[in-house]
C-alpha positions in Angstrom: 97.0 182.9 139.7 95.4 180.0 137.1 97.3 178.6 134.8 95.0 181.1 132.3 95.5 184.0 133.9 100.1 182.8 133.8 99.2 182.1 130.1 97.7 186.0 129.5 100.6 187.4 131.3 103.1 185.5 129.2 101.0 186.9 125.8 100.5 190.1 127.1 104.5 190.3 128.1 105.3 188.7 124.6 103.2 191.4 122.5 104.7 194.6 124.7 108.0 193.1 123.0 106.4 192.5 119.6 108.7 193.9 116.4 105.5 195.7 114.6 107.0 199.2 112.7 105.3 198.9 109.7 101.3 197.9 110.8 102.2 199.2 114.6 99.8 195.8 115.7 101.0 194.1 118.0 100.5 191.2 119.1 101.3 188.5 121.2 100.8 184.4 122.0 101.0 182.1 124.2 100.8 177.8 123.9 100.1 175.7 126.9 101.4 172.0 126.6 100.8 168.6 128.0 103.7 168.7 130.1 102.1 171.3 131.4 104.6 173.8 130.0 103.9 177.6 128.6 105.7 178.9 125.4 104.9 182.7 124.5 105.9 184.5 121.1 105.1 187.7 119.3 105.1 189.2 116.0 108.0 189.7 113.8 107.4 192.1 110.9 109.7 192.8 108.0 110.1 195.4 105.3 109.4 193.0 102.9 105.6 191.9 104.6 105.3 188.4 103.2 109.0 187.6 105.3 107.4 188.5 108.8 106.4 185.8 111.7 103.0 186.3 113.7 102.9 185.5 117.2 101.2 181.9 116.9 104.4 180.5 114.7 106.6 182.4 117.5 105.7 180.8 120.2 104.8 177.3 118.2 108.6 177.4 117.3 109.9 177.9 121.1 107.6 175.0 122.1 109.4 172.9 119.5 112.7 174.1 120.4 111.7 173.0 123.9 111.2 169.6 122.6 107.5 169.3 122.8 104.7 168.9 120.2 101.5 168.5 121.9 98.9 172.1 122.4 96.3 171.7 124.7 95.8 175.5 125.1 96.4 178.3 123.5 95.8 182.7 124.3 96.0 185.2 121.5 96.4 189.0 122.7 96.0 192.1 120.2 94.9 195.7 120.7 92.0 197.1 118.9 87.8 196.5 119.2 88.1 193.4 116.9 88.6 190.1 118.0 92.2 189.2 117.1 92.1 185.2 116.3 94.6 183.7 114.4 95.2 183.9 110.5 94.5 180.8 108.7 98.2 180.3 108.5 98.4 180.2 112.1 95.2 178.3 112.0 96.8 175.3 110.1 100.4 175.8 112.6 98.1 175.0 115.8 96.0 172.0 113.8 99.4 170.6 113.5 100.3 170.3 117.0 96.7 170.4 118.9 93.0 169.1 118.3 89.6 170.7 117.1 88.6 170.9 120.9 91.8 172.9 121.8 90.7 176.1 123.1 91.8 179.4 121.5 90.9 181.8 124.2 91.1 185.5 122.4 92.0 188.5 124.8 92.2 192.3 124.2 93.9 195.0 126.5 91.6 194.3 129.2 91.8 190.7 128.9 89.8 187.3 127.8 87.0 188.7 125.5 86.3 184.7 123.7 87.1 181.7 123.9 86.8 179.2 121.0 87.7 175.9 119.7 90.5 175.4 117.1 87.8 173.3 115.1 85.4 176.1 115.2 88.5 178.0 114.1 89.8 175.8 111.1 86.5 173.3 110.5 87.3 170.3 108.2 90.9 171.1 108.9 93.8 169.3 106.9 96.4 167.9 109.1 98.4 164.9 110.1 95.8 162.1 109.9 95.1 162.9 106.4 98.5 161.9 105.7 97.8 158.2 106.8 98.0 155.8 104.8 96.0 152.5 105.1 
């Protein structure tokens, strides 16, 4: 199995365990690292909706628990016809930690359907190096 097919599994095992009673989406991620290591995550909804966690800051979060702060992959998995990419929320939690040429591969219940770069994603993204100063 590649390393994109472990990274689908994880997704796809994260959203099955996604907390989604109100919108009943679930949904499920899964960050690859430098090291080499996978970090999955899923949705986290709340009665009061702006308190909930999509799957993207899930799965950021155990990758920084794990001590690690470099993406160089990333798989989003949701049900439905639609693509289901990342909010721009989620967008601006992956510029923090990966590059515009990180791939965001998007899958649906049968699997990849896209893949496309973070900068694609988030184009003249604010981040870290517009924090240097001279």
């Amino acid at each position: 199995m590649s390393t994109l097919d472990d990274m689908i599994a994880l997704a796809r095992a994260a959203q099955a365990r996604a907390y989604a009673p109100y919108s009943k989406f679930r949904v499920g991620a899964c960050v690859r690292t430098e090291s080499g290591e996978l970090y999955a995550g899923c949705n986290v909804e709340n009665a009061a909706y702006p308190q909930g966690q999509c799957a993207e800051a899930s799965a950021i979060g155990a990758m920084v628990h794990g001590g690690e702060t470099s993406i160089v992959e990333v798989v989003v998995i949701g049900d439905g016809d639609g693509l289901c990419t990342p909010c721009g929320g989620c967008r601006q939690r992956l510029n923090e930690f990966a590059t515009g040429d990180t791939p965001v591969h998007v899958c649906g219940p049968e699997g990849l359907r896209k893949t496309i770069p973070l900068g694609e994603l988030i184009p003249y993204a604010f981040g870290p190096k517009n924090l240097d100063t001279p």
